[in-house]
C-alpha positions as semicolon CSV with decimal commas, in nm:
position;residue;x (nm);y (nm);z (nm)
1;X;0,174;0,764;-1,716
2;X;0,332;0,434;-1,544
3;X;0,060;0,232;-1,435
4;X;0,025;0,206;-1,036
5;X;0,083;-0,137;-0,858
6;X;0,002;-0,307;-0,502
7;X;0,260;-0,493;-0,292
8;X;0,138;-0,826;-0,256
9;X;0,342;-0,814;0,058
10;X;0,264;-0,451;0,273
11;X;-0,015;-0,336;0,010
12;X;0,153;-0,033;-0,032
13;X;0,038;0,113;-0,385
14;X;0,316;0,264;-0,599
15;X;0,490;0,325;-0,934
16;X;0,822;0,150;-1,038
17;X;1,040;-0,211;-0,998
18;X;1,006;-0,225;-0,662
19;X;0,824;-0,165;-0,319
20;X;0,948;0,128;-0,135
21;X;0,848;0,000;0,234
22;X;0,938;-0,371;0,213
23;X;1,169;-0,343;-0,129
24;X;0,990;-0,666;-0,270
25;X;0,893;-0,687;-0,613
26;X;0,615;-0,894;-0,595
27;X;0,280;-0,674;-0,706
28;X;-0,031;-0,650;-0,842
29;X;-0,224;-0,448;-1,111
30;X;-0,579;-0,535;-0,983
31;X;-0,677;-0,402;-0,619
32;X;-0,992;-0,315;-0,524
33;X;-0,989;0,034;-0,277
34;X;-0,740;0,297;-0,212
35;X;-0,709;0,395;0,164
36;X;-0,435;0,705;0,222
37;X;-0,309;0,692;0,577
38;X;-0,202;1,020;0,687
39;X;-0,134;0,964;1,043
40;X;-0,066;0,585;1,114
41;X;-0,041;0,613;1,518
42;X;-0,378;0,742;1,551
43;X;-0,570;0,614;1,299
44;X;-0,791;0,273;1,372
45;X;-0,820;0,253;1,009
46;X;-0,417;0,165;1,011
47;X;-0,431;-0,039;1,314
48;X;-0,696;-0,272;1,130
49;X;-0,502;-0,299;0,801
50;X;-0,160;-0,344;1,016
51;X;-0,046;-0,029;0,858
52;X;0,268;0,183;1,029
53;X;0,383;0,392;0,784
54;X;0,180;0,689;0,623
55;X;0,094;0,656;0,210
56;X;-0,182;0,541;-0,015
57;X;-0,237;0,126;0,062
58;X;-0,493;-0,113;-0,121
59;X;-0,772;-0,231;0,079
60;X;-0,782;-0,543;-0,142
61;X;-0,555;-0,704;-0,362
């Protein structure tokens, strides 16, 4: 199983070369919290984290 990695740039946690949102390949393997955002236009959660796009984000990197 590939191991999962944070965008250092959008936080967005995912599995491969590069970022889907941004399409950087700067990560990290060590993050601290996993937030999923289902519903990014309603949730303050998002809004705090500067989050518009729905998917599983680090809380910490």
């Amino acid at each position: 199983m590939p191991k999962e990695k944070a965008c250092k740039n959008c936080k967005r946690i995912y599995e491969g070369n590069e970022c889907p949102i941004c399409a950087k390949k700067e990560t990290s393997e060590t993050f601290k919290g996993k937030v999923e955002i289902v519903n990014p236009e309603k949730s303050t959660l998002a809004k705090e984290l500067k989050i518009n796009k729905k998917g599983i984000y680090a809380i910490k990197i």
